[in-house]
TORKOL-4160 file (C-alpha; in steps of 0.2 Angstrom, whole numbers, padded with zeros to 4 digits, m for minus):
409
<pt num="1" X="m0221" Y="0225" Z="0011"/>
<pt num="2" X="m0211" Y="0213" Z="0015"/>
<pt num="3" X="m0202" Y="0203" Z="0001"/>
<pt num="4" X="m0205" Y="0188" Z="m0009"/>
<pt num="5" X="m0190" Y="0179" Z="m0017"/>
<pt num="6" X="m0184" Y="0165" Z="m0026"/>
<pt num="7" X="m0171" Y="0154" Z="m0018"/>
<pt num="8" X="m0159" Y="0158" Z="m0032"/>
<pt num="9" X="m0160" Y="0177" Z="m0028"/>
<pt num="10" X="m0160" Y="0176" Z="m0008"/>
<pt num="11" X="m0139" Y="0171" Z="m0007"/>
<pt num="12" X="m0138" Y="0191" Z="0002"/>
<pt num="13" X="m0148" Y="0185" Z="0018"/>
<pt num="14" X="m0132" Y="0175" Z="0023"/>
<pt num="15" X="m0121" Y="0190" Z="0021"/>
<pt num="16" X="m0115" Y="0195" Z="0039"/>
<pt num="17" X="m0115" Y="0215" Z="0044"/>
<pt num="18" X="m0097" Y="0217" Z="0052"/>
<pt num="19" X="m0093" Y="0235" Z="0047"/>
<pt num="20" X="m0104" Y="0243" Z="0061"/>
<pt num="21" X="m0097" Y="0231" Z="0074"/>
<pt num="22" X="m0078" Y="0235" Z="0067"/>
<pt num="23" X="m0085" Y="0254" Z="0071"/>
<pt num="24" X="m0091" Y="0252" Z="0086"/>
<pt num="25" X="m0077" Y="0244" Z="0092"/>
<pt num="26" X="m0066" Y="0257" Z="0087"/>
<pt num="27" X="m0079" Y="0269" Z="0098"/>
<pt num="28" X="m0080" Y="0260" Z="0115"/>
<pt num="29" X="m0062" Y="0256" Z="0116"/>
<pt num="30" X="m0054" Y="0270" Z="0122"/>
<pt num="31" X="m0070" Y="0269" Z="0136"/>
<pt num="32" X="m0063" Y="0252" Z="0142"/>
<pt num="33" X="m0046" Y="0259" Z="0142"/>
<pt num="34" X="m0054" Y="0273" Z="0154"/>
<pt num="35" X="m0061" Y="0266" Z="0164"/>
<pt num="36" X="m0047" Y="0250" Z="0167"/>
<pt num="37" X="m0037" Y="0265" Z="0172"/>
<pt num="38" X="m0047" Y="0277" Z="0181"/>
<pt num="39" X="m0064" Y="0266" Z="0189"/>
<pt num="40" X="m0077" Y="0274" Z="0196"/>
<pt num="41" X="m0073" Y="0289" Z="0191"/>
<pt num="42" X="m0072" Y="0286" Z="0172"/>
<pt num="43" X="m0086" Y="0276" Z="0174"/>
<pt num="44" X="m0098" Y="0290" Z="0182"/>
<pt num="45" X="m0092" Y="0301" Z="0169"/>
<pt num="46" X="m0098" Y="0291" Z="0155"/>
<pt num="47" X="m0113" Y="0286" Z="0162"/>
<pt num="48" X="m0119" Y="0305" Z="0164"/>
<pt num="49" X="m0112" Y="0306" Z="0145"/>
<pt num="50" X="m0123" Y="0291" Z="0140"/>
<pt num="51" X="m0135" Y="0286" Z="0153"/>
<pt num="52" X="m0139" Y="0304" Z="0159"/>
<pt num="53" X="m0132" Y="0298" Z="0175"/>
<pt num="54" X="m0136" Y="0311" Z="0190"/>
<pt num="55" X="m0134" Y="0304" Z="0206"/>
<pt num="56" X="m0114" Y="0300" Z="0212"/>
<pt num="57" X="m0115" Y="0281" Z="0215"/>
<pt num="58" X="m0120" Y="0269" Z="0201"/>
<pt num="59" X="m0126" Y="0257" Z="0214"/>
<pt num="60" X="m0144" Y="0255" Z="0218"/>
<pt num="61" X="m0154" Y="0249" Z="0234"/>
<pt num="62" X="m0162" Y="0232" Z="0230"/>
<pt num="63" X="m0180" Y="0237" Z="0232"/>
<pt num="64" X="m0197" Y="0234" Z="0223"/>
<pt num="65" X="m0213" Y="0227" Z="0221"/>
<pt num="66" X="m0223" Y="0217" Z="0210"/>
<pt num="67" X="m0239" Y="0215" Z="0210"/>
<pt num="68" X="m0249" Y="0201" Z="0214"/>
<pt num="69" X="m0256" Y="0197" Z="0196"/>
<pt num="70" X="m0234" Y="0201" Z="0188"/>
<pt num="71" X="m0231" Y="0190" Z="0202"/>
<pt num="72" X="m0241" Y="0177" Z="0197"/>
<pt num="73" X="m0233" Y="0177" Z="0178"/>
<pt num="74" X="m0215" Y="0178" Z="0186"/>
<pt num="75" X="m0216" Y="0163" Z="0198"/>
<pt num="76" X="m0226" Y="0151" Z="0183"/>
<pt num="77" X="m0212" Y="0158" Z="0172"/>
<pt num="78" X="m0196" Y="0157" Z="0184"/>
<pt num="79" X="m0202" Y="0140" Z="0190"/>
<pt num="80" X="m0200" Y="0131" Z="0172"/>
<pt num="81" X="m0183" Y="0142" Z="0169"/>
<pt num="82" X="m0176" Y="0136" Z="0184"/>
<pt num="83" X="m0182" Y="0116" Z="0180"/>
<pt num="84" X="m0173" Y="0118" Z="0163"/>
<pt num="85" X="m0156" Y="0125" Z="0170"/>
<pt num="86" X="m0156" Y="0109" Z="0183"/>
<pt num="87" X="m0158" Y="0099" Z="0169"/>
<pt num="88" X="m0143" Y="0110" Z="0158"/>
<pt num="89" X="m0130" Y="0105" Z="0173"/>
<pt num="90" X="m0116" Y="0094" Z="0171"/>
<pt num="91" X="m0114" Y="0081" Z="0184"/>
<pt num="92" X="m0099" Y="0075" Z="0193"/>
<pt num="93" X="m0094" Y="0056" Z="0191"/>
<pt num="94" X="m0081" Y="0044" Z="0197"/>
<pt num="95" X="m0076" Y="0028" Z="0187"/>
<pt num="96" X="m0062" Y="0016" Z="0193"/>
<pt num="97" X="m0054" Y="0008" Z="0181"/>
<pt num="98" X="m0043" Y="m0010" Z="0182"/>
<pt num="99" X="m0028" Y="m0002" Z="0178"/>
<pt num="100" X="m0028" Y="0007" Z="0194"/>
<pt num="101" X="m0033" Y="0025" Z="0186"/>
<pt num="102" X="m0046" Y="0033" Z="0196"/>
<pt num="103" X="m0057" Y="0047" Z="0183"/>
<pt num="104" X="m0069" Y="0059" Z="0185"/>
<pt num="105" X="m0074" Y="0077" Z="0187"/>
<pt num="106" X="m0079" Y="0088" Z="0199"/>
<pt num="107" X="m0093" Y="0104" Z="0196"/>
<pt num="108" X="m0088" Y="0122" Z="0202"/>
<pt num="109" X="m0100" Y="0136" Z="0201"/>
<pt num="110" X="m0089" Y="0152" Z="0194"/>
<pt num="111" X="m0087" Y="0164" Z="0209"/>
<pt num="112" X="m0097" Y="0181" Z="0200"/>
<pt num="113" X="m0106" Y="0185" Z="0185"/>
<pt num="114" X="m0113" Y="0201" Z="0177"/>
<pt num="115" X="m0129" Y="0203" Z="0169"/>
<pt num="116" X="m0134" Y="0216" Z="0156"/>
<pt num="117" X="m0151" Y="0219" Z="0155"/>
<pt num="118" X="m0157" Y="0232" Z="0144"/>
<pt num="119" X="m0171" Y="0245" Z="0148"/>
<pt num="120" X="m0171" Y="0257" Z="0130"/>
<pt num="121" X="m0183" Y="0257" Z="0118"/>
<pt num="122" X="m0192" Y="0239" Z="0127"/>
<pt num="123" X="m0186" Y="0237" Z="0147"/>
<pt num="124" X="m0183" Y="0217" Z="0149"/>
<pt num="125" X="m0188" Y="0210" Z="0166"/>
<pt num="126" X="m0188" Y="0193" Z="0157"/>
<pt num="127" X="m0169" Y="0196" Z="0151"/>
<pt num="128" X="m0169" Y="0198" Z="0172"/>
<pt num="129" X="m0176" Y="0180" Z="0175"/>
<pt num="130" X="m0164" Y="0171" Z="0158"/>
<pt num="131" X="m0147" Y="0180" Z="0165"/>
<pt num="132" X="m0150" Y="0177" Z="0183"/>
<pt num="133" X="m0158" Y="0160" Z="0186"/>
<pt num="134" X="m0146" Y="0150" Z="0177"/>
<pt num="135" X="m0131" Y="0157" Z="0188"/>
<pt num="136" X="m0142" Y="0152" Z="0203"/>
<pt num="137" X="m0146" Y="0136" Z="0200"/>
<pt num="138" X="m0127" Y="0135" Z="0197"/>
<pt num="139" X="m0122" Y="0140" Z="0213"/>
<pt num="140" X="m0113" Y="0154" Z="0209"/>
<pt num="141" X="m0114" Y="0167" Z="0223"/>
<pt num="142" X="m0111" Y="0185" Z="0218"/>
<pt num="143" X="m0125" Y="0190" Z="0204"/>
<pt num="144" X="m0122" Y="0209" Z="0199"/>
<pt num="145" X="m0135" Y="0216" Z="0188"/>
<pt num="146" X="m0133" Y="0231" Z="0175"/>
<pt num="147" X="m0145" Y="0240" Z="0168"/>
<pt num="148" X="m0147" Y="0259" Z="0164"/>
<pt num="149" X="m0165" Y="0262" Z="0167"/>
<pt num="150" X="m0172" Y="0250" Z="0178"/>
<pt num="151" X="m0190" Y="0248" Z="0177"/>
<pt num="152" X="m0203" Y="0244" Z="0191"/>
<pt num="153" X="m0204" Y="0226" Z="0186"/>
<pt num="154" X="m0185" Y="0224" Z="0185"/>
<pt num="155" X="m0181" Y="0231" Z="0202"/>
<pt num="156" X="m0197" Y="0219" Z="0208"/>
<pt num="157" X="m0187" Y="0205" Z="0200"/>
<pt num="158" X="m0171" Y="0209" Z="0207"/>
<pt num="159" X="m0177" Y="0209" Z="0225"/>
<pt num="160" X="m0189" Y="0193" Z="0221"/>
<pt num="161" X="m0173" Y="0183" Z="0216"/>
<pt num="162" X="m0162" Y="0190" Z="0226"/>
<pt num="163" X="m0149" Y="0198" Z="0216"/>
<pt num="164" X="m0132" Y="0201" Z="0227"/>
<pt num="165" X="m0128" Y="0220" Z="0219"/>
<pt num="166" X="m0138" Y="0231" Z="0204"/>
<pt num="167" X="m0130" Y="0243" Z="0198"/>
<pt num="168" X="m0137" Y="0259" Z="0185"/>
<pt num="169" X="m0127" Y="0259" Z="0172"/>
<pt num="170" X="m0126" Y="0254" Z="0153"/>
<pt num="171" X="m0116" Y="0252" Z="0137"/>
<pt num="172" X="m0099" Y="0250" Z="0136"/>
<pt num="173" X="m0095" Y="0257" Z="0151"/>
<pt num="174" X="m0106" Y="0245" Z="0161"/>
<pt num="175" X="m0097" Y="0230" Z="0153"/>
<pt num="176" X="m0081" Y="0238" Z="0158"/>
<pt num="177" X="m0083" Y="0242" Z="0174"/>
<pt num="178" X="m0091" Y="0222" Z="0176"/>
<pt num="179" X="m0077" Y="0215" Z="0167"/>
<pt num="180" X="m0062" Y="0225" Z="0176"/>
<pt num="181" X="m0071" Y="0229" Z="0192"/>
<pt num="182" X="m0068" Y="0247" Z="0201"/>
<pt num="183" X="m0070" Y="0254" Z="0216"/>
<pt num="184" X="m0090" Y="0251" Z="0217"/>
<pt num="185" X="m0092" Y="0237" Z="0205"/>
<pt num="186" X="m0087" Y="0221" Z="0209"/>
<pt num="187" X="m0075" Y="0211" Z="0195"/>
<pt num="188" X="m0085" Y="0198" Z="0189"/>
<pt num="189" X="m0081" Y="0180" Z="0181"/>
<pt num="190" X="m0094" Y="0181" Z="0166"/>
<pt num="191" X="m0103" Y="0192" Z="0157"/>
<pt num="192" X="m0120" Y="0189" Z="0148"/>
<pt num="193" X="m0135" Y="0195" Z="0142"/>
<pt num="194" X="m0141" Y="0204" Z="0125"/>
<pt num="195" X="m0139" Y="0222" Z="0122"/>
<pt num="196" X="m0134" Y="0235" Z="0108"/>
<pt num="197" X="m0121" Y="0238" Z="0096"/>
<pt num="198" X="m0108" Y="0247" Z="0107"/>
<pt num="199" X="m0112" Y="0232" Z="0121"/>
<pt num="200" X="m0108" Y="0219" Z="0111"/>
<pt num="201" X="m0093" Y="0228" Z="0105"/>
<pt num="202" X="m0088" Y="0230" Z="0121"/>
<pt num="203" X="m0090" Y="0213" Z="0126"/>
<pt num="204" X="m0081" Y="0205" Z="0110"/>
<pt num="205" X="m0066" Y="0218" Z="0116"/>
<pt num="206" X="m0067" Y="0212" Z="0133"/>
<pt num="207" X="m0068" Y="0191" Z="0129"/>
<pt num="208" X="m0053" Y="0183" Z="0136"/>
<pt num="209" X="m0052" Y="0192" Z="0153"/>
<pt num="210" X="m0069" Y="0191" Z="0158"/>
<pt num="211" X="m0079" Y="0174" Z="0149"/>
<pt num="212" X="m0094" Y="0181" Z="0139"/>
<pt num="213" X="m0107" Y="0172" Z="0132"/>
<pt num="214" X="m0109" Y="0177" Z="0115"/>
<pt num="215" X="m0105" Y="0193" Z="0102"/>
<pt num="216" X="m0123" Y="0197" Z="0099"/>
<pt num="217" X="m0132" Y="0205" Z="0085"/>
<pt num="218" X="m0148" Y="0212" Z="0080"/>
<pt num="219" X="m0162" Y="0197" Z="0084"/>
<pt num="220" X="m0167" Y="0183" Z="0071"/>
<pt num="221" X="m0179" Y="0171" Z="0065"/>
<pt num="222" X="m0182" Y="0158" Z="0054"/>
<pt num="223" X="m0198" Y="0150" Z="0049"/>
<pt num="224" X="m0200" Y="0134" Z="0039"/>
<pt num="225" X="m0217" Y="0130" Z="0034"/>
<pt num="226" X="m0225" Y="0121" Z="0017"/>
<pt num="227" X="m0243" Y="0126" Z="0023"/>
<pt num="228" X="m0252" Y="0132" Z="0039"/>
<pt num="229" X="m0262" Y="0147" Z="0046"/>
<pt num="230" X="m0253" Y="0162" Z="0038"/>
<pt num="231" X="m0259" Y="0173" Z="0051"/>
<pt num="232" X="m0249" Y="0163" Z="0064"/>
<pt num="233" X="m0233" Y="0163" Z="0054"/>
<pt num="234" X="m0236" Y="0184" Z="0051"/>
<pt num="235" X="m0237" Y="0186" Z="0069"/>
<pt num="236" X="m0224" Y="0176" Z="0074"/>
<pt num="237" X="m0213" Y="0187" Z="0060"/>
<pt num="238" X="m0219" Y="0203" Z="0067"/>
<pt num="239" X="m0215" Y="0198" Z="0083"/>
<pt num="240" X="m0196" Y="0196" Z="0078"/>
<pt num="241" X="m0198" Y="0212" Z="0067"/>
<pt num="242" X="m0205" Y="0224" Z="0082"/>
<pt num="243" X="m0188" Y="0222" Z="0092"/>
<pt num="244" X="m0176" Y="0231" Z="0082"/>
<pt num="245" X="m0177" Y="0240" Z="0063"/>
<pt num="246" X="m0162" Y="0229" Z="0063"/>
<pt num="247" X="m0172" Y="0213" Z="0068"/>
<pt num="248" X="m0172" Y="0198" Z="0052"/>
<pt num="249" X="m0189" Y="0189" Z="0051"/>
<pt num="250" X="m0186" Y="0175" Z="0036"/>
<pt num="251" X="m0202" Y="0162" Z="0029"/>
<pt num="252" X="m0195" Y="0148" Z="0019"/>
<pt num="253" X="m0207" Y="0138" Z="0011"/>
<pt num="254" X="m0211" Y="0128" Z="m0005"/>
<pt num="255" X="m0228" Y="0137" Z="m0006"/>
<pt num="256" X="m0232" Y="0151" Z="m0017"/>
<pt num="257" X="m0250" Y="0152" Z="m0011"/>
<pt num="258" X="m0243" Y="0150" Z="0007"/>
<pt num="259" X="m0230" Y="0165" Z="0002"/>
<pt num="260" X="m0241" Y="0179" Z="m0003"/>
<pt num="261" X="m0255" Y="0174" Z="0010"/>
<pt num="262" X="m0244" Y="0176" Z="0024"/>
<pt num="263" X="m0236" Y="0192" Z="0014"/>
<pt num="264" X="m0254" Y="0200" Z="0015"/>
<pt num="265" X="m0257" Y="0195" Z="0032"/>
<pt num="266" X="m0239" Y="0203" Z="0036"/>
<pt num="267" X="m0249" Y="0220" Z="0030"/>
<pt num="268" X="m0263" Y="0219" Z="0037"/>
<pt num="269" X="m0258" Y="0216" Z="0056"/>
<pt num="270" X="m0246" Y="0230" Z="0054"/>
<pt num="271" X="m0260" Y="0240" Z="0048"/>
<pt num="272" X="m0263" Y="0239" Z="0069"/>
<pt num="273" X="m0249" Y="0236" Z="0078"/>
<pt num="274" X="m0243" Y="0247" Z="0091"/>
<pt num="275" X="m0225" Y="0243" Z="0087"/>
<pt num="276" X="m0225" Y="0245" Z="0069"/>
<pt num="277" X="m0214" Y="0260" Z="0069"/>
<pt num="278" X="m0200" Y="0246" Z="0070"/>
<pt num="279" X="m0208" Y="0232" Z="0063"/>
<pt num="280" X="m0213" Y="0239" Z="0047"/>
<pt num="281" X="m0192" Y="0245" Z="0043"/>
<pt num="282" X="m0187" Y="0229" Z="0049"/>
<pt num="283" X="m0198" Y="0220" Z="0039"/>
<pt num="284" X="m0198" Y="0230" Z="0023"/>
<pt num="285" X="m0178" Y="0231" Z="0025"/>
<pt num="286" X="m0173" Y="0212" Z="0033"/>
<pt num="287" X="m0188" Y="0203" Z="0032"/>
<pt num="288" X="m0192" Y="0190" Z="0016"/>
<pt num="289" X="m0202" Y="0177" Z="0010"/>
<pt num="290" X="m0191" Y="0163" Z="0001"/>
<pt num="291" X="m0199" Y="0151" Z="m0011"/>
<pt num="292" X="m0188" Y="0134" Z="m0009"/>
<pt num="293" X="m0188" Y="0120" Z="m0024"/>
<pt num="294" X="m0190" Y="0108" Z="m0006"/>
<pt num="295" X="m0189" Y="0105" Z="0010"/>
<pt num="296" X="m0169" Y="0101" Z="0011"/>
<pt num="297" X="m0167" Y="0117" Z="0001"/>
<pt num="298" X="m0174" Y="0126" Z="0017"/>
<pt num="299" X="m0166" Y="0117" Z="0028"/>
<pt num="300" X="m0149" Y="0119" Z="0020"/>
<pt num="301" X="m0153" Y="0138" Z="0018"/>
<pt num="302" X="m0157" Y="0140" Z="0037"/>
<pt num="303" X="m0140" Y="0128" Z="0042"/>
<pt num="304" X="m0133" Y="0141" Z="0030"/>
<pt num="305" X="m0143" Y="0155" Z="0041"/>
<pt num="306" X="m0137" Y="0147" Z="0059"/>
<pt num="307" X="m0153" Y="0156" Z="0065"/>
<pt num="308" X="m0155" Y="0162" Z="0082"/>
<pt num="309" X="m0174" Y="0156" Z="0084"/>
<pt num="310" X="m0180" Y="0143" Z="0071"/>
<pt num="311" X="m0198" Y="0136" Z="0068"/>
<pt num="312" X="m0199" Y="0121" Z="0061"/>
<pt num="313" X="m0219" Y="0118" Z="0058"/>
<pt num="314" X="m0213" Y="0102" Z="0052"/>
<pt num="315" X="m0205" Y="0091" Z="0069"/>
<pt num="316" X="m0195" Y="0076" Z="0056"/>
<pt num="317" X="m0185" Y="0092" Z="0047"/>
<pt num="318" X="m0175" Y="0092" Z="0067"/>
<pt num="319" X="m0162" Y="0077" Z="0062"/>
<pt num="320" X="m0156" Y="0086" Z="0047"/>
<pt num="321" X="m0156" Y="0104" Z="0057"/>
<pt num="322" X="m0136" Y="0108" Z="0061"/>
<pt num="323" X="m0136" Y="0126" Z="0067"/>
<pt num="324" X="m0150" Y="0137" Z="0077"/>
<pt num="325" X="m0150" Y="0144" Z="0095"/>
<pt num="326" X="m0165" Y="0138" Z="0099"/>
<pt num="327" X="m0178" Y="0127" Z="0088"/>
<pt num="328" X="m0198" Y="0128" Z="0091"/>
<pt num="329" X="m0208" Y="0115" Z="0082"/>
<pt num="330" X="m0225" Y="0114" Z="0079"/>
<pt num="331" X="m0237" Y="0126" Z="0073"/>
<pt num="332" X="m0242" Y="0132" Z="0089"/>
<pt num="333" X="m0224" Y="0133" Z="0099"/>
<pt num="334" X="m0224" Y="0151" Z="0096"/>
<pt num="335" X="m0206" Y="0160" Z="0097"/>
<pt num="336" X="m0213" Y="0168" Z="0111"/>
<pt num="337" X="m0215" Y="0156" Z="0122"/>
<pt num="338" X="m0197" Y="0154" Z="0125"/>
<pt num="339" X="m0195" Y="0172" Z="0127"/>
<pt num="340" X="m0203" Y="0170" Z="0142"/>
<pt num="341" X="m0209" Y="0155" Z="0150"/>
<pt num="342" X="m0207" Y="0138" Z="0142"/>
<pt num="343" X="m0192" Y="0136" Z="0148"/>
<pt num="344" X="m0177" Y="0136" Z="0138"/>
<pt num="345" X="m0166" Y="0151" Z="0138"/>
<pt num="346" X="m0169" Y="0168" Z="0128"/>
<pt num="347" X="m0152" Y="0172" Z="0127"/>
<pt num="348" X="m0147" Y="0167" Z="0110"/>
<pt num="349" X="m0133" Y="0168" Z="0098"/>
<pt num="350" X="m0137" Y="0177" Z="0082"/>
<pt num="351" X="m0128" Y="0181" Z="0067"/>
<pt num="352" X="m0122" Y="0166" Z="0064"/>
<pt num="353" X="m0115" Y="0162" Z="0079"/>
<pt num="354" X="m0126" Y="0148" Z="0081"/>
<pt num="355" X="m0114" Y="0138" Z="0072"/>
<pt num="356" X="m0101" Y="0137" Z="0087"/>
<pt num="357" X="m0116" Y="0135" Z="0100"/>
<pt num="358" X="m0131" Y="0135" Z="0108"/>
<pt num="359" X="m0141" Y="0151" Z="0121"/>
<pt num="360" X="m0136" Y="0153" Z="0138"/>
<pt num="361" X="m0137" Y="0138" Z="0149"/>
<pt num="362" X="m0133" Y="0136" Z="0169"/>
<pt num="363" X="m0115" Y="0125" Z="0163"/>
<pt num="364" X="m0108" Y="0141" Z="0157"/>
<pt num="365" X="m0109" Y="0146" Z="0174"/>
<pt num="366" X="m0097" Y="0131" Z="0179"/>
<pt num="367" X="m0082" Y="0124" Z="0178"/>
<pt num="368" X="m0079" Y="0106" Z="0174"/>
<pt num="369" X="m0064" Y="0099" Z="0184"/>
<pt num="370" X="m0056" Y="0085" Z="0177"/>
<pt num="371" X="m0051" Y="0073" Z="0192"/>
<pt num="372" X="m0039" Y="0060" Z="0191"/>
<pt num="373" X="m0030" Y="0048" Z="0204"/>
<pt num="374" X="m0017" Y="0033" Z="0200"/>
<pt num="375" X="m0012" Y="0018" Z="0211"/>
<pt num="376" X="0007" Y="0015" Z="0208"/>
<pt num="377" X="0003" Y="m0002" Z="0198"/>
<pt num="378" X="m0007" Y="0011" Z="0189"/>
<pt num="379" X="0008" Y="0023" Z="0187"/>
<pt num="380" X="0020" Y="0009" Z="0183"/>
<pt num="381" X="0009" Y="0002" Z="0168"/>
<pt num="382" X="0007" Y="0021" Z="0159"/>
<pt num="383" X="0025" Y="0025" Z="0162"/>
<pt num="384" X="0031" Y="0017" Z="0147"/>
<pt num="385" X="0017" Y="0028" Z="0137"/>
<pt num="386" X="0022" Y="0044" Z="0147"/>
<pt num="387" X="0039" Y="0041" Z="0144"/>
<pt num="388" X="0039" Y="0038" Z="0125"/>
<pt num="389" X="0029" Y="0054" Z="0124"/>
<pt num="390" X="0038" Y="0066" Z="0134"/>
<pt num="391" X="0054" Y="0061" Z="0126"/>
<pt num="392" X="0049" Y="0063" Z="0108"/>
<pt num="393" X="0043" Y="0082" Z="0115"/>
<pt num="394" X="0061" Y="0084" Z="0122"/>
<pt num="395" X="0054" Y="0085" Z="0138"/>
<pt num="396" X="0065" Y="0073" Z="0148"/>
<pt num="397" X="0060" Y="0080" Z="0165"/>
<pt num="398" X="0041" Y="0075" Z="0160"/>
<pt num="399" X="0049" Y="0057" Z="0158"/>
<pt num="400" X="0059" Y="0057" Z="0175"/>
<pt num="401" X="0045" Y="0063" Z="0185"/>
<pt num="402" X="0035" Y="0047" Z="0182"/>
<pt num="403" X="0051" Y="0035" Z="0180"/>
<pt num="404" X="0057" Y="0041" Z="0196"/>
<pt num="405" X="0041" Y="0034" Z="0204"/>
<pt num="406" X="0047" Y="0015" Z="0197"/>
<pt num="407" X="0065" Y="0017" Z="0204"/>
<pt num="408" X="0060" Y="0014" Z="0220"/>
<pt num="409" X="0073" Y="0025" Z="0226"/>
């Protein structure tokens, strides 16, 4: 049963888990270390620990099929993912200026990414299409893809995008061998893409040397809603729940009515769902139903939250919203629509994260360049600013460099 709480008593929902990570961490370190050292061979040895690796290449042919009906789904769903990464791009721009300082920037796609796609409990051929066509549309040139258990559909996506190199392989020991490269596995520029707890230990260990997207956690939502149809707002709280026993799935609303409507509903579709062997923990553990005094309380509850998906069934609530991942608003935007083919990206930050930023977009698979050329009148009228500067740094040969330029000598 999931719970029903006042907004004095629901402080505990902010609390982050960090001990497990810590302990993860602590377990996938010396596998980065092995694998740093020894490459392919370190890294086939843990895969047949792990992944119950047999073969003696993690690298797989590029082949599959999709049927015409997939097909369909795939091509609707690829063709609004790849509009909104065109859109996400930043754009290169020049601006003279009267002072003879010529300013812009100039857009480069990173040369590789990695991307994890899990195939556990739930394979992801849509994690395939969130990870993949962002780095496309960006231009970057080498896509490697990970995953320790491709499914049919994954393989037909791989070949249907034309993914560069696939490789079978998972965990830690996949993020390794992506972020350090070895003998098989080319080293790559950024890794992204969700996965579990040992992956995303492994890719807060790895951060610095390779870019990564996010530290993720276990999935999120937030609902706020004052009244609507409680069997929507059930099932778009199950469809957080069934992810993980981990998953948080979180109503706030100034309704009581609304509360224990939408708590009876929660019972009764988990009376039939296929799924509810991890909905129902992840409900009855993490899920809750928060009665809020108003509709700032809720908001300042989920800015508290930094949720990885939030529903707002009311669209005015947005201008007071500070941190989400991604924000679906109106009653019928379901949370699963942007899983798979609205538009915006699935790859979300969660536990808070969303407080530094947003999901996965095609600019983090660019550089932005900052350009700059200056005239000599432009030179000679900063020199005094330049010079002040460097000086009060100590930096005398900063302040030579651009006096020297003056002396006409």
């Amino acid at each position: 049963m999931i719970r029903i709480l006042d907004h004095k008593d629901a402080g505990f929902l902010v609390q982050r888990k960090t001990a497990r990570l810590e302990e993860a961490e602590r377990a996938v370190a010396p596998i980065l270390a092995a694998i740093r050292e020894r490459g392919d061979e370190a890294l086939l040895e843990y895969a047949r620990k792990f992944d119950g690796f047999a073969g003696t290449s993690v690298k797989i042919d590029i082949r599959g099929a999709l049927s015409s009906s997939f097909e369909k789904a795939v091509a609707a769903a690829a063709k609004n993912i790849r509009s909104y990464a065109e859109a996400q791009l930043p754009r290169e721009w020049f601006v003279n200026e009267a002072d003879g300082r010529r300013l812009g920037q100039i857009i480069r796609p990173l040369d590789a990414m990695g991307a994890y796609v899990p195939a556990g409990r739930y394979p992801l051929p849509s994690t395939m299409l969130m990870t993949v066509i962002p780095a496309q549309v960006a231009g970057v040139a080498t896509t490697c893809v990970a995953c320790p258990n491709p499914s049919p559909e994954i393989m037909g996506i791989a070949e249907w995008l034309g993914v560069t190199h696939m490789f079978k392989m998972g965990g830690a020991q996949a993020i390794a061998a992506l972020a350090y490269g070895t003998e098989t596995v080319p080293k790559v520029d950024r890794i992204v893409g969700p996965g579990n707890i040992y992956v995303a230990a492994a890719k807060k260990l790895i951060a610095g040397e390779t870019g990564i997207d996010f530290v993720a956690g276990p999935t999120e939502i937030v609902i706020i809603a004052v009244d609507g149809n409680p069997k929507w707002i059930a099932a778009d709280l199950l469809a957080q729940a069934e992810h993980d026993v981990d998953a948080s799935a979180i109503l706030l609303t100034t309704s009581r009515t609304l509360a224990q409507h939408v708590a009876d509903e929660v019972d009764l579709q988990l009376s039939t769902l296929p799924t509810a062997g991890v909905a129902r923990p992840s409900i009855n553990n993490n899920g809750a139903i928060v009665i809020v005094d108003s509709l700032d309380q809720a908001v300042e509850l989920s800015n508290q939250l930094a949720p990885e998906h939030l529903a707002l069934h009311d669209g005015s609530l947005l201008d007071k919203i500070r941190h989400a991942g991604a924000v679906f608003i109106g009653p019928t935007s379901t949370e699963a629509a942007g899983d798979y083919a609205s538009g915006p990206n699935h790859v979300l930050p969660t536990s808070g994260a969303a407080r530094l930023r947003g999901g996965l977009s095609a600019a983090d698979f660019v550089k932005v360049i900052a350009v700059q050329e200056l005239s000599a009148e432009g030179l000679t009228l900063l020199t005094p600013t330049i010079t002040a500067l460097a000086r009060a740094e100590g930096l005398e040969a900063h302040a030579r460099s651009a006096e020297v330029r003056n002396s006409h000598g």
